[in-house]
N, C-alpha and C positions, 0 to 999 in steps of 0.2 A: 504494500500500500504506500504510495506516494506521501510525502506530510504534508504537502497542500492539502490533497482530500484529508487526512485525519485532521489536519487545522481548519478544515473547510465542515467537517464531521462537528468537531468539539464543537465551534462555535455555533452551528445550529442548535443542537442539543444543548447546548448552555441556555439560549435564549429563547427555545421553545419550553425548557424545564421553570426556568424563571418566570414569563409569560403566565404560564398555569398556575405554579404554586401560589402568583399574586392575585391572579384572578378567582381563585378556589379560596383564599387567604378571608376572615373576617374585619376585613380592617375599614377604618374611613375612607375614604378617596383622598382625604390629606395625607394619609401615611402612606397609602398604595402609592401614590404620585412619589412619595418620598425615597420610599422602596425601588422604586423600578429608576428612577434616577440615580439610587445606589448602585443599585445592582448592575446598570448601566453604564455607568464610571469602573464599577471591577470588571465586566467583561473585556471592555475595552483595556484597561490596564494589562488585564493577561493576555490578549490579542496582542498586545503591541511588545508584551515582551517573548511569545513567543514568534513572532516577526521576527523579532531581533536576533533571534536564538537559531530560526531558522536559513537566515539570511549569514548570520557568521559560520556556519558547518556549509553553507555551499560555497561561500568563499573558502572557506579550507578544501574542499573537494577540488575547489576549481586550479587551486593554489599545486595539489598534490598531483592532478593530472598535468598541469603544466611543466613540472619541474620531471613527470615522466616522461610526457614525451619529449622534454630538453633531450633526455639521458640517450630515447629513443634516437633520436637524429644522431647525437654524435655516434651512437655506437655503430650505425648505418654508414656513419659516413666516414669512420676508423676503417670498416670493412670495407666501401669501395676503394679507399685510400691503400691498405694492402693487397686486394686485386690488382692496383693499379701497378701499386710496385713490382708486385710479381708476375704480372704480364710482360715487362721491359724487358 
């Protein structure tokens, strides 16, 4: 599974579990209002820090691929380099 879809997963399920339990909830409309704009401020907090979170491990992915294929080229082109010499 991709972590977009599970970040794309949690965060519906976060917001449709929220949604419910407030509307099922016995409260005034002044504290539902209060609630769901809490509740609204922490989703988004853990959205943004899993953003973050996700964002920094695909720069290191991207980081880790590029530093293999550096290793790839040279070693490709150490190997044409003694073909080359050994053809002469």
């Amino acid at each position: 599974m991709s972590a977009g879809k599970f970040l794309a997963g949690f965060i519906v399920g976060g917001v449709v579990g929220a949604i419910t339990g407030l509307l099922l909830a016995p409260k005034s409309g002044e504290e539902t209002r209060a609630m769901i704009a809490k509740t609204s401020s922490e989703i988004y907090d853990k959205t943004e820090d899993s953003l973050k979170e996700i964002k920094e491990k695909a720069q290191d992915v991207v980081g880790d691929l590029q530093k293999k294929g550096d290793e790839l080229i040279a070693k490709v082109q150490s190997m044409l380099k003694k073909e080359n010499t050994e053809e002469v």
